[in-house]
TILUM-569583 format. One line per field, with one value per residue (C-alpha): x negated, y, z negated. Coordinates in pm, 1 decimal. Example, Ala and Ser with C-alpha at 12.3 -4.5 7.8 and 13.67 -1.06 7.14 Angstrom:
2
u c(-1230.0  -1367.0) .
v c(-450.0  -106.0) .
w c(-780.0  -714.0) .
//
This chain:
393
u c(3304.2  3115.9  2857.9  2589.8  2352.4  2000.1  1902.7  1598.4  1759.4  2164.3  2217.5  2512.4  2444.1  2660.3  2593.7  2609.1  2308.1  2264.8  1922.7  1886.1  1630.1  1825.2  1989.8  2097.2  1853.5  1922.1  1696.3  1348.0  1499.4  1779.1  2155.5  2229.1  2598.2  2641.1  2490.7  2617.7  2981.0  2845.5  2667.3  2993.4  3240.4  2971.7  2957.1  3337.8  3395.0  3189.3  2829.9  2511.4  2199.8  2042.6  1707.7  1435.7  1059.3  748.1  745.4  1077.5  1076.4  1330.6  1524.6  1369.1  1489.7  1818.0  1938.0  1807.4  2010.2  2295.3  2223.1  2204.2  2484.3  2768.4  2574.7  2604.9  2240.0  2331.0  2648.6  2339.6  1997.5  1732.2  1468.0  1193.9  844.0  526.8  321.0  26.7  -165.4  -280.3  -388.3  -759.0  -816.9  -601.8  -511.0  -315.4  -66.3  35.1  13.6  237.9  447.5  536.5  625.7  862.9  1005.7  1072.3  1219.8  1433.7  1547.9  1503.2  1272.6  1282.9  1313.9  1520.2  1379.9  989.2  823.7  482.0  597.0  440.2  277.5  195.6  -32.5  -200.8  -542.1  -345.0  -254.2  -579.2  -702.7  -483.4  -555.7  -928.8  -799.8  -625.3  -250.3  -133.9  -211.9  -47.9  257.6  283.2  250.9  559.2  761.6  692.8  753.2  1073.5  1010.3  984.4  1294.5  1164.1  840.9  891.5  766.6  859.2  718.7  659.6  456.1  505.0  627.3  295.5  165.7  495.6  479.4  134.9  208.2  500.7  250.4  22.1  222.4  544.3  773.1  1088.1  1205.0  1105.8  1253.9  1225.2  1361.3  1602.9  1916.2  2014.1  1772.1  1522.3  1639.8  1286.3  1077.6  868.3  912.8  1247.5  1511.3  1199.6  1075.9  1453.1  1510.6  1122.7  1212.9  1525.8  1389.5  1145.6  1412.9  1386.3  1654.7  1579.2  1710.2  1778.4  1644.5  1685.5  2031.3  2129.7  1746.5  1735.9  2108.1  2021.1  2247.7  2554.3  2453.0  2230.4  2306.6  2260.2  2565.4  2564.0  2547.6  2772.4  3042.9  2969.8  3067.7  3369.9  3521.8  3453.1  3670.6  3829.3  3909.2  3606.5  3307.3  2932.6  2858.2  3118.5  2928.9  2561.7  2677.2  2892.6  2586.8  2376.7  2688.5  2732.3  2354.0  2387.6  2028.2  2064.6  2127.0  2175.3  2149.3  2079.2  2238.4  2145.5  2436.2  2461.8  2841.4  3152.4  3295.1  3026.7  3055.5  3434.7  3370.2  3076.3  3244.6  3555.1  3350.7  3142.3  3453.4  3619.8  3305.7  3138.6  2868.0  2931.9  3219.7  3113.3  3314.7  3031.5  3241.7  3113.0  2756.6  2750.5  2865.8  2558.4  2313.7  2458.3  2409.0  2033.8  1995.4  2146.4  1951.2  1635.9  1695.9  1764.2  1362.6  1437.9  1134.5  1202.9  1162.7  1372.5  1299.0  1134.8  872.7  599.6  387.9  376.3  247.1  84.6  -256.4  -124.5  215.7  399.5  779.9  723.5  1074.8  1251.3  1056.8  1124.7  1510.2  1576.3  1383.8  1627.3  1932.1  1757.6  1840.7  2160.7  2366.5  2285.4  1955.1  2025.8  2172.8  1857.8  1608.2  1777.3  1777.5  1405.4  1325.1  1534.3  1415.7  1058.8  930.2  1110.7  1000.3  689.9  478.7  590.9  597.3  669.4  492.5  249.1  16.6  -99.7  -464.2  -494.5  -649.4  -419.1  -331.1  -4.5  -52.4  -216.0  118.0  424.4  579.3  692.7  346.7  448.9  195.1  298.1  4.4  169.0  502.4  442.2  294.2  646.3  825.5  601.2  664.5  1061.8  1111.2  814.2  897.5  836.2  1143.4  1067.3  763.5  922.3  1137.4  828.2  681.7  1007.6  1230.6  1045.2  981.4  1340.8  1414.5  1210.3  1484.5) .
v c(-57.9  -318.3  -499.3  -699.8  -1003.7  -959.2  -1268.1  -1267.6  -1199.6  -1161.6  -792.1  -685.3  -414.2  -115.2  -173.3  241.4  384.0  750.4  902.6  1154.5  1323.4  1564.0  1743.0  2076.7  2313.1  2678.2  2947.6  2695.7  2395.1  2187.4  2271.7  2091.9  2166.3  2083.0  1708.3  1654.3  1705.7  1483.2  1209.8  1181.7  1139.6  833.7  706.9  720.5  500.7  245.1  332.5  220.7  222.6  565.9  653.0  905.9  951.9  1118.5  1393.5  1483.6  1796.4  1849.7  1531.3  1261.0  1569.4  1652.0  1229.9  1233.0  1526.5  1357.4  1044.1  1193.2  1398.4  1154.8  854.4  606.8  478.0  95.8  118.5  196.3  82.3  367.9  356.3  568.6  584.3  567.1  772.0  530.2  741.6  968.1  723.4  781.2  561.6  334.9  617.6  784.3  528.5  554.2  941.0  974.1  690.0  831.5  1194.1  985.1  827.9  1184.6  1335.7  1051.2  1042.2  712.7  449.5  239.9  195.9  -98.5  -87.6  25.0  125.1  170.6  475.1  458.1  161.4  95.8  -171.4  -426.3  -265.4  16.0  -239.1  -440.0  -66.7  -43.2  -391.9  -277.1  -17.4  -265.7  -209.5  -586.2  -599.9  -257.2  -360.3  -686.1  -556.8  -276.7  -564.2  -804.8  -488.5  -422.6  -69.2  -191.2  -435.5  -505.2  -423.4  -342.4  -77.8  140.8  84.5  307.6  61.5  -189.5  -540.3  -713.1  -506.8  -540.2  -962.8  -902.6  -669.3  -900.4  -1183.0  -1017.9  -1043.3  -1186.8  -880.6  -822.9  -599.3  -406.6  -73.9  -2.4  235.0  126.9  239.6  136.4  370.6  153.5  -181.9  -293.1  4.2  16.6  -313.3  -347.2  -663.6  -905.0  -742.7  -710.3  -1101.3  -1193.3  -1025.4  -1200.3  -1502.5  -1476.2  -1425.8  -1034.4  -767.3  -551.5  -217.3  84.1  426.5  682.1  512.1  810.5  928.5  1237.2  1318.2  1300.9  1029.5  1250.6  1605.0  1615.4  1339.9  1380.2  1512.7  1195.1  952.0  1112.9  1100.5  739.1  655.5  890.2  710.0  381.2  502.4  864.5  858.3  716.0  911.6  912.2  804.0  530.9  357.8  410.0  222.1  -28.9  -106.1  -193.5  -351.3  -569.6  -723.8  -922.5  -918.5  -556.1  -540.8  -138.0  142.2  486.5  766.0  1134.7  1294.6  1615.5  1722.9  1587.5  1494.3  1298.4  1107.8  1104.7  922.2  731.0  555.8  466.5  316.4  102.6  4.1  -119.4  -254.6  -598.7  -849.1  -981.0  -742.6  -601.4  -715.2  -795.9  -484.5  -249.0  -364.5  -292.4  80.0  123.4  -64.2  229.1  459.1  404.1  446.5  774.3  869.5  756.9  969.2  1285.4  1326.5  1433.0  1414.2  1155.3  1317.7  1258.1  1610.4  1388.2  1726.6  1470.7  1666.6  1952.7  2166.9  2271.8  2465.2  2748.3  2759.2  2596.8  2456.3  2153.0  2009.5  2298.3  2362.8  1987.9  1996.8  2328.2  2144.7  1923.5  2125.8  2236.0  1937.5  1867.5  2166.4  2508.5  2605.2  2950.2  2933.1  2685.9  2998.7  3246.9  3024.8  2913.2  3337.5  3355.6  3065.4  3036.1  3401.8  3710.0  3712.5  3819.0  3510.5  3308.2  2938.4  2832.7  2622.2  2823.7  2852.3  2497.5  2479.2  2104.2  1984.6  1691.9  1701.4  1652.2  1330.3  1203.5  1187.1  1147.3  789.1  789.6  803.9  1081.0  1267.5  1531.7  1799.8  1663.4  1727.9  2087.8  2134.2  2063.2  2298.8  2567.5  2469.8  2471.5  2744.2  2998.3  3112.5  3438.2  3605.8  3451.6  3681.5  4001.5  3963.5  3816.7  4149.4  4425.8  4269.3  4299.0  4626.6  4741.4  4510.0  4805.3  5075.1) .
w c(-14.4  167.1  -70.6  -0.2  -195.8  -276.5  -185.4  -412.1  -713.8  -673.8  -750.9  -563.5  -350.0  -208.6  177.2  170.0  -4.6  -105.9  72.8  -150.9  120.1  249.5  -27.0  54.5  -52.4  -214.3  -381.5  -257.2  -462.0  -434.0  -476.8  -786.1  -824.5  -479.7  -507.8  -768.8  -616.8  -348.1  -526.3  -781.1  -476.2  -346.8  -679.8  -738.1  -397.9  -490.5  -368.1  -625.8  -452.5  -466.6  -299.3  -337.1  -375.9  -576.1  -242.9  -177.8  -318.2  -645.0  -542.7  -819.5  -1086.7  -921.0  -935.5  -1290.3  -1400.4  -1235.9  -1408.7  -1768.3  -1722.3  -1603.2  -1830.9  -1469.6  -1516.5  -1588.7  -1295.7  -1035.8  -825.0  -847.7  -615.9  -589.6  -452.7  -511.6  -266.8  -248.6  19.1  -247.1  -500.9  -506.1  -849.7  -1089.8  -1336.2  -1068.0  -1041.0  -1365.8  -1369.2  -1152.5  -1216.1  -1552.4  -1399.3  -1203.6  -1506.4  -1662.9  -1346.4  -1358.2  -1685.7  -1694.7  -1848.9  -1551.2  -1197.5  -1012.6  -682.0  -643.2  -294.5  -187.0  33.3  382.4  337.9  733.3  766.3  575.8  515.1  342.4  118.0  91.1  -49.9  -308.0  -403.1  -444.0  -663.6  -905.9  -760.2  -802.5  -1130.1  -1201.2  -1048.2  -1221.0  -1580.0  -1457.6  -1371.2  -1684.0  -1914.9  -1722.9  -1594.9  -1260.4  -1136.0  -766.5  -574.2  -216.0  50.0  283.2  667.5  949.4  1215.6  1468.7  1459.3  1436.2  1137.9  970.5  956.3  798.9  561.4  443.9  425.8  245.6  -89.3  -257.5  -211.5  -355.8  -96.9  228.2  360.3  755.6  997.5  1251.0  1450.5  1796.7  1934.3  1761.3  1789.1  1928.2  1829.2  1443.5  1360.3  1525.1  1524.3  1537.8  1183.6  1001.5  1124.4  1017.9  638.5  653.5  685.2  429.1  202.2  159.6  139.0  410.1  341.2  642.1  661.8  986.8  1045.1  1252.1  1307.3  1139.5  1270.8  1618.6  1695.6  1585.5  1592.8  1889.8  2089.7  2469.5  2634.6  2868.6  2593.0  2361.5  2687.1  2703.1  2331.1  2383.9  2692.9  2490.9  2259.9  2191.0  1842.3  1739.7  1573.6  1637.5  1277.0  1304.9  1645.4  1482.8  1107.0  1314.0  1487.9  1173.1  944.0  1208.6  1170.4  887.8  813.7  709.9  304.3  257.6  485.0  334.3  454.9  355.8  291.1  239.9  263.5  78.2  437.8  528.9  199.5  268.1  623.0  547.9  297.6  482.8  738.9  540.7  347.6  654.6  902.9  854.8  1015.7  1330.3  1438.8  1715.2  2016.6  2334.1  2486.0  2198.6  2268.8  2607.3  2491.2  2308.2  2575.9  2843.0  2584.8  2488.4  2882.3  2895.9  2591.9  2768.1  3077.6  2886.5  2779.3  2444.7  2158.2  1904.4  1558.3  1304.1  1138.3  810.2  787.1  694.8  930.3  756.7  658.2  978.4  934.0  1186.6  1045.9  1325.4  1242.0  1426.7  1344.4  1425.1  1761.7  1845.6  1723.5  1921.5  2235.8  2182.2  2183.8  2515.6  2662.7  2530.3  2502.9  2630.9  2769.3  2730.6  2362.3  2295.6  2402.4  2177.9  1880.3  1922.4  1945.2  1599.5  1419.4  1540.1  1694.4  1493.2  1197.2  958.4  1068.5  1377.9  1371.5  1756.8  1941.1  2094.2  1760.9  1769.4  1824.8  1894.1  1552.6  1523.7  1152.4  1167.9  1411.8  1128.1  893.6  1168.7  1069.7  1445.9  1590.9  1815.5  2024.1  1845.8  2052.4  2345.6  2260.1  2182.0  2497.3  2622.4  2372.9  2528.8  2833.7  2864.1  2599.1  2597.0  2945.7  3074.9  2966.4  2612.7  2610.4  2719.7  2443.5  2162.9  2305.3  2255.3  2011.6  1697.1  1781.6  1860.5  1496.2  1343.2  1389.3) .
//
């Protein structure tokens, strides 16, 4: 396993994290006997930085069950999150920072975010509600190891908010997709400078850089090199900045463990060849010309006030453009149409909630408009019309 230095403090950390996000889910909470299988194989080949939050539903109790059951709680980095968006008073922080602490099983946490903390007047409002001084008292009682926070925001906002405060750490989004979107290779190099560990989240944007890939760009990665996976090009990208501490991945299969953690075993800084960069520079084109919708699938836009799945309408759009058009239609009637209450596309009303949330600032109203479009055709009503009827008998 590839391990990198906190530059602030030292700790050696696994260049692999665990996102513990995207935990298979079973019976409306999270497979516990699965990740567990999942998080011991990670921990067993050397990973120990594990991330979750306060929101992710069962995930902050399923790594703390983990934790007290194989007894690995001084061998790892937890971090977690504090959603600071719905502090409303001081008291809250430490309401729900303690709830953490019990779904944890832990009596402290190594690596502490402000989740979603976008911009600096975000921050200036928690200041107003006493956060500094919160935080500081955490740290000098231990229970808090390092202060950092998670961004969703451009490059601009991004060098304030890291101004705005002596941080320990920062966490942004970025993947070759992204290399100058959010706050891009200007923010990772501006962190870096500043001394910061700058750890990686959307690596693979939601999957869509493996699983639904554009046909075109997936072809160009493949005559690049036959033998060589998806997953492999994306990480490769990132290991080989060497401003980049960890990268979290969310995995949610033993294989994936299995192959992430041969390739962050084996790939380092600076190794791409000028070759391999090209690969990906043709490849963000092709991705480009496709007109696929950028979500990641996060589902921090729901939920939606008229029940629309807008991650599954947008990932089956998707599909739409990349694979079948025709196998795209029958899984968006499926998913989104039969069934007790449908969740396509075509029940947005416009209100604009979940714009409001969407750490990728999509236009998300807009976007629907274009699910509609492509898959609510004509022969998609016909059948919205018959089929649930016929499903009757």
């Amino acid at each position: 396993m590839e391990y990198r230095i906190n530059p602030k403090n030292g700790d050696r950390l696994s260049a692999l994290g665990y996102g513990c996000m995207r935990f298979t889910r079973k019976g409306g909470g999270v497979d516990q006997e699965k990740a567990e299988r999942e998080m011991a194989l990670a921990l067993e080949k050397g990973v120990n930085y594990f991330d979750t939050a306060y929101i992710y539903p069962g995930c902050e109790a399923a790594l703390g069950k983990f934790i007290q059951k194989t007894g690995c709680r001084e061998r790892i980095r937890v971090a977690t999150k504090l959603p600071q968006f719905r502090i409303r008073k001081p008291e809250d922080a430490e309401a729900i920072f303690r709830e953490e602490l019990e779904r944890l099983q832990t009596d402290y946490v190594d690596y502490y975010l402000m989740h979603m903390l976008n911009d600096r007047r975000s921050w200036e409002r928690l200041c107003g509600l006493g956060i500094r001084e919160w935080l500081m008292e955490k740290k000098k009682s231990g229970q808090v190891r390092n202060i950092g926070f998670s961004f969703h925001g451009g490059t601009e906002s991004f060098r304030e908010l890291i101004d705005a405060w002596d941080w320990d750490f920062c966490q942004i989004q970025f993947n070759y997709m992204d290399e100058n979107a959010q706050a891009g290779i200007e923010g990772l190099r501006y962190a870096h400078r500043k001394g910061l560990p700058v750890i990686i989240m959307e690596p693979l944007r939601g999957g869509r850089l493996t699983g639904a890939l554009p046909r075109e760009a997936a072809e160009v990665f493949h005559r690049a090199d036959p033998e060589r996976t998806l997953a492999d090009w994306a990480f490769s990208w990132l290991l080989d900045h060497g401003e980049v501490t960890t990268v979290l991945s969310g995995m949610n299969d033993v294989s994936q463990v299995e192959e992430n953690c041969s390739i962050f075993s084996r790939v380092t800084e600076n190794s791409l060849t000028e070759e391999e960069r090209q690969v990906f520079r043709d490849a963000v084109q092709a991705v480009r010309r496709s007109g696929q919708i950028s979500c990641t699938g996060c589902g921090y836009c729901q939920p939606c006030p008229k029940g629309v799945d807008i991650p599954t309408c947008f990932a089956i759009y998707n599909h739409s453009r990349s694979d079948s058009y025709v196998n795209a239609l029958k899984e968006y009637m499926m998913c989104t149409t039969l069934r007790n209450v449908r969740t396509n596309a075509g029940q947005c009303i416009g209100c604009g909630k979940c714009e409001q949330h969407c750490p990728q600032h999509l236009e998300i109203r807009e976007e629907l408009k274009k699910v509609r479009k492509r898959l609510e055709t004509p022969v998609y009503k016909i059948g919205a019309l018959f089929l649930p009827r016929f499903m009757k008998y």
